[in-house]
C-alpha positions as a Markdown table, in Angstrom:
| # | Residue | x | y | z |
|---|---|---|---|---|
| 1 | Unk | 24.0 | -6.5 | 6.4 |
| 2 | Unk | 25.5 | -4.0 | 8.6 |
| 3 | Unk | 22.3 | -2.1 | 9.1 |
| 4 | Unk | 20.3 | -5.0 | 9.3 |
| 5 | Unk | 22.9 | -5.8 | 12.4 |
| 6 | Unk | 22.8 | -2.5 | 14.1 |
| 7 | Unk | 18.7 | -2.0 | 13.4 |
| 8 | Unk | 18.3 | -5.6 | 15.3 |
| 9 | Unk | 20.7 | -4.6 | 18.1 |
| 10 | Unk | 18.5 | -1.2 | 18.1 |
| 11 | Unk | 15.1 | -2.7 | 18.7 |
| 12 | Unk | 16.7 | -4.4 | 21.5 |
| 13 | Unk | 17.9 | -1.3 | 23.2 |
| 14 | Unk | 15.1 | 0.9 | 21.9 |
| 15 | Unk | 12.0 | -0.8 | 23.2 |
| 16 | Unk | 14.2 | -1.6 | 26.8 |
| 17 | Unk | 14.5 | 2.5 | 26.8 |
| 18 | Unk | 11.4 | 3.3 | 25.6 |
| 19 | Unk | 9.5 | 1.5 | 28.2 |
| 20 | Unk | 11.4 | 2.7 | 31.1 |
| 21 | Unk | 11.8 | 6.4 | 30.1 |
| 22 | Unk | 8.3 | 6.3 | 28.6 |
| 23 | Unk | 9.5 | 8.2 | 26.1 |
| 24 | Unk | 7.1 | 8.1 | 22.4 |
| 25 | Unk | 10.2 | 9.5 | 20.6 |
| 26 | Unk | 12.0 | 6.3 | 21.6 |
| 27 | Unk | 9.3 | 4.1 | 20.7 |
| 28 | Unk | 8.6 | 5.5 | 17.4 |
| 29 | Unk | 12.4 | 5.4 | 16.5 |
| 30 | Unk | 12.7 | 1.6 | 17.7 |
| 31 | Unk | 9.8 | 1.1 | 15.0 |
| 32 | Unk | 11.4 | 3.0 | 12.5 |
| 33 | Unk | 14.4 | 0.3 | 13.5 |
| 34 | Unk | 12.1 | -2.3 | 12.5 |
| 35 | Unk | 10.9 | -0.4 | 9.0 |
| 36 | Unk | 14.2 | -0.4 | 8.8 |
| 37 | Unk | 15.3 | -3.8 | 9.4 |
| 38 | Unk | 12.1 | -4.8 | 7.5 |
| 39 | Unk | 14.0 | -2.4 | 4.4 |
| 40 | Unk | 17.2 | -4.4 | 4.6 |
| 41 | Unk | 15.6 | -7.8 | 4.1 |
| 42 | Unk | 13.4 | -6.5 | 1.1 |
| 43 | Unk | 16.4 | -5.5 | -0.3 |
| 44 | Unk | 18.0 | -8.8 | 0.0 |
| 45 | Unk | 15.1 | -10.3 | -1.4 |
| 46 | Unk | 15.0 | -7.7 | -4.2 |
| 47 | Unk | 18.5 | -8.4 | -5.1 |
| 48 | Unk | 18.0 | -11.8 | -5.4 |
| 49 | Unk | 16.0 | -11.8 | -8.5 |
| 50 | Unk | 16.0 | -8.0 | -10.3 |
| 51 | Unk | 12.4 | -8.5 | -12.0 |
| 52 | Unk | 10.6 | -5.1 | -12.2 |
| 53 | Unk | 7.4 | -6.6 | -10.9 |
| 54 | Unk | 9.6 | -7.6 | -7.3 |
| 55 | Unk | 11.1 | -4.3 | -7.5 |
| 56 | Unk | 7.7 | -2.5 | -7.4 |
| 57 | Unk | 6.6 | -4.7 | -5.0 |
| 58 | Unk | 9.6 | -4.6 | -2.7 |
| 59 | Unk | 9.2 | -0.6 | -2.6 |
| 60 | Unk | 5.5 | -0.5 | -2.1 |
| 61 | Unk | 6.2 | -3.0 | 0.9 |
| 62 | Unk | 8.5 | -0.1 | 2.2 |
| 63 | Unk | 6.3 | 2.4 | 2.0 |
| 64 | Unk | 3.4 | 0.9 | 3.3 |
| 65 | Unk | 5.7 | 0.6 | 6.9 |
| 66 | Unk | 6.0 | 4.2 | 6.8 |
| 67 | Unk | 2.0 | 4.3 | 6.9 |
| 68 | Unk | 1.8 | 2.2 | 10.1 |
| 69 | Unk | 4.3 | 4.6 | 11.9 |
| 70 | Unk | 2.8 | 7.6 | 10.8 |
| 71 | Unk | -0.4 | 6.4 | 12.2 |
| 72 | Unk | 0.9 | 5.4 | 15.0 |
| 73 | Unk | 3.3 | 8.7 | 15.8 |
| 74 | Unk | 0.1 | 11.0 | 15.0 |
| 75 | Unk | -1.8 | 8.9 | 17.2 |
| 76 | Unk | 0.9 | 8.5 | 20.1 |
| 77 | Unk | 2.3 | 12.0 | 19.9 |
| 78 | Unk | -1.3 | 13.6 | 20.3 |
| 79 | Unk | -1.8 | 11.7 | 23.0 |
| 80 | Unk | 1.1 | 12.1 | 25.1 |
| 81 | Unk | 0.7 | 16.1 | 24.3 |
| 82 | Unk | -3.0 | 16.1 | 24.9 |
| 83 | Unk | -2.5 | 14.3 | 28.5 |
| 84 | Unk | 0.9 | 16.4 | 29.1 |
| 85 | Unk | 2.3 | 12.8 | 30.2 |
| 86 | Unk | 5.8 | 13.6 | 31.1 |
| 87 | Unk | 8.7 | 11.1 | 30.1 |
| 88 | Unk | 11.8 | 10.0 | 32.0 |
| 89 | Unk | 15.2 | 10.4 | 31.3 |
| 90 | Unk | 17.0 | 8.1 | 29.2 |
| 91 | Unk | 20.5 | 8.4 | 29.4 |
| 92 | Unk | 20.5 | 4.8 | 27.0 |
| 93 | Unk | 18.5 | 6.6 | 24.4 |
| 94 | Unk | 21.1 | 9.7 | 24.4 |
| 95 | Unk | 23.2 | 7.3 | 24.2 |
| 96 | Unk | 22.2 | 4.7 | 21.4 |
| 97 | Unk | 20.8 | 7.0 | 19.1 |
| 98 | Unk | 23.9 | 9.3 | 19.8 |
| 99 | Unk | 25.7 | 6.4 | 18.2 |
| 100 | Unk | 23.0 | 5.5 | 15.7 |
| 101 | Unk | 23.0 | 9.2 | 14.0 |
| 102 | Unk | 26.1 | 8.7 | 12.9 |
| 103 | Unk | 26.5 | 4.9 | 12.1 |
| 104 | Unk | 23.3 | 5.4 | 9.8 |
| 105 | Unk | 24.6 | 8.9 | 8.1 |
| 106 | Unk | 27.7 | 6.8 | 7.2 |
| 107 | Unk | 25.8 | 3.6 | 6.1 |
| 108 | Unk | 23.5 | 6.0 | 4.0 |
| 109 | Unk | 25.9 | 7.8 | 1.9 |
| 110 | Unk | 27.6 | 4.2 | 1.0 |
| 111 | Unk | 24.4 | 2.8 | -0.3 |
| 112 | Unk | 23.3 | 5.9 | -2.0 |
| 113 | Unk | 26.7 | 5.3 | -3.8 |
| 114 | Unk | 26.6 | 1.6 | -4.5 |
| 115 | Unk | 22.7 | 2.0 | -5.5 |
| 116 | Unk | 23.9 | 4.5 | -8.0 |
| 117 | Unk | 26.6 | 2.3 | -8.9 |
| 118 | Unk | 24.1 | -0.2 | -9.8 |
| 119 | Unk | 21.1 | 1.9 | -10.6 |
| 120 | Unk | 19.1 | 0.2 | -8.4 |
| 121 | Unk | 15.9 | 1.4 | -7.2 |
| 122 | Unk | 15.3 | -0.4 | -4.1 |
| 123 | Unk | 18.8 | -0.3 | -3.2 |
| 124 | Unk | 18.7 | 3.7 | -3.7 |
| 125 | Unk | 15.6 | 3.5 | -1.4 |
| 126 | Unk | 17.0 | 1.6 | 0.8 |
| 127 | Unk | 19.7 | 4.3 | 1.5 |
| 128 | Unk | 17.0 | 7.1 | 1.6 |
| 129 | Unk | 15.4 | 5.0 | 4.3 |
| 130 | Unk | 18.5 | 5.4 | 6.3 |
| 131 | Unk | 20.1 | 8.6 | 5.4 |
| 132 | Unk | 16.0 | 9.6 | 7.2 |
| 133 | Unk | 17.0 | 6.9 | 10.3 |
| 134 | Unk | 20.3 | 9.2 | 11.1 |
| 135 | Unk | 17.9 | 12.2 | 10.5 |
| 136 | Unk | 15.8 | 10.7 | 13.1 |
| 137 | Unk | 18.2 | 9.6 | 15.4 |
| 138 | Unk | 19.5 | 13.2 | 15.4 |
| 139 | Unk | 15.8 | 14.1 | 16.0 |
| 140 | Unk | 14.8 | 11.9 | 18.5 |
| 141 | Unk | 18.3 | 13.0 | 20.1 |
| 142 | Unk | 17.6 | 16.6 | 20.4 |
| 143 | Unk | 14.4 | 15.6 | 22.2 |
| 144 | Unk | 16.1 | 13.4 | 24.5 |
| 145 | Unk | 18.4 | 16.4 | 25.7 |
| 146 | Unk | 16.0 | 19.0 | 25.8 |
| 147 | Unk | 14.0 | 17.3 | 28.1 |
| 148 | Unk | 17.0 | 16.0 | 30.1 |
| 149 | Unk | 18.8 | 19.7 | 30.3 |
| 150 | Unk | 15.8 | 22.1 | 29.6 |
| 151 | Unk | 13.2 | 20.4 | 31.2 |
| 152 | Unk | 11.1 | 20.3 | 28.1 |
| 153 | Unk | 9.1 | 17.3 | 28.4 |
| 154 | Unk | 7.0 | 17.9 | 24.8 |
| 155 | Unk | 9.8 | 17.9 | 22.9 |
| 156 | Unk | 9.6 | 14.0 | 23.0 |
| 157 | Unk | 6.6 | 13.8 | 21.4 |
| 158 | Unk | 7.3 | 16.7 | 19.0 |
| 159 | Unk | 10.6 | 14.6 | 18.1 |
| 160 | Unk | 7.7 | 12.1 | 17.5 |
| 161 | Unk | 5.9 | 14.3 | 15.1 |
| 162 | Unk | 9.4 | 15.0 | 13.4 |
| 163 | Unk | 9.5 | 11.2 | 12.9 |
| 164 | Unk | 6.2 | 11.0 | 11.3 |
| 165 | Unk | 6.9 | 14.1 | 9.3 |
| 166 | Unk | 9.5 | 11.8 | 7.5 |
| 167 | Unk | 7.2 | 8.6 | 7.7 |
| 168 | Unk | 4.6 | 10.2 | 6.0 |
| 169 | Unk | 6.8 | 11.7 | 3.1 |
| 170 | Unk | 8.7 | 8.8 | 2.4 |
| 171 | Unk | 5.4 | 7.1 | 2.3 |
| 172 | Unk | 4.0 | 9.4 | -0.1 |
| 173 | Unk | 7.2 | 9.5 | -2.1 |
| 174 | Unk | 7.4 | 5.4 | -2.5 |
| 175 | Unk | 3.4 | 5.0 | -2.8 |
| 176 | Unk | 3.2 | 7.4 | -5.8 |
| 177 | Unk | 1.6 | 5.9 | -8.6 |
């Protein structure tokens, strides 16, 4: 419940950043916050009733999210680097996913534990899903900085490739057959 809290809190501040920095890396991490959020209820409705059938459903739910960022990053990303469209500063970005990196590394590592615990799939994916939003976070951060203190501007939407790096393998790994 605690991520589902924070993610919600997260959109709010993401998509508010993203539009004024016009920043992709924002974007694509306040729609990660909604996988994310989208995660956390499947899990609650997975938990409800253990059958393998909603289990397998619940993951493939999960994983098909991951497609529609990655085709949105790839999509977004190229675009943004194709045009050399150069984003603002975002000193709410640095700041919320500053404090999101670690909140999610944190929340990860409990629900890896209590997933094992249980032997839970979806709960163990779950906790993959946002051990890869504090990756992100940190990604997403590093962009946000180097643009702010080098004066990189493309490292936003290479912090959006990073993001769909991770989309597209946690797709791949919850799609598998």
């Amino acid at each position: 419940m605690t991520t589902l809290g924070w993610n919600v809190v997260g959109v709010i501040v993401l998509a508010y950043a993203s539009i004024v920095a016009k920043s992709v890396a924002l974007a694509g991490f306040g729609l990660d916050s909604v996988i994310e959020i989208g995660a956390s209820v499947v899990v609650l409705w997975e938990l409800a009733d253990v059958a393998q059938t909603r289990q397998h459903r619940a993951i493939r739910m999960i994983g098909s999210a991951f497609v529609a960022l990655s085709v949105y990053l790839a999509v977004q990303s190229t675009i943004v680097l194709a045009v050399g469209f150069r984003p603002h500063h975002s000193p709410i970005g640095i700041a919320w996913t500053s404090m999101t990196a670690i909140a999610m590394f944190v929340l990860a590592t409990q629900k890896a534990k209590i997933g094992a615990a249980l032997n839970n799939p979806v709960l163990t994916a779950e906790g993959r899903v946002t051990m890869i939003d504090g990756i992100l976070a940190t990604s997403v951060l590093a962009g946000l900085m180097l643009n702010v203190f080098a004066g990189w501007w493309w490292a936003d939407p290479v912090a959006g490739y990073v993001i769909l790096f991770y989309a597209i393998r946690e797709a791949c790994g919850l799609l598998k057959p």
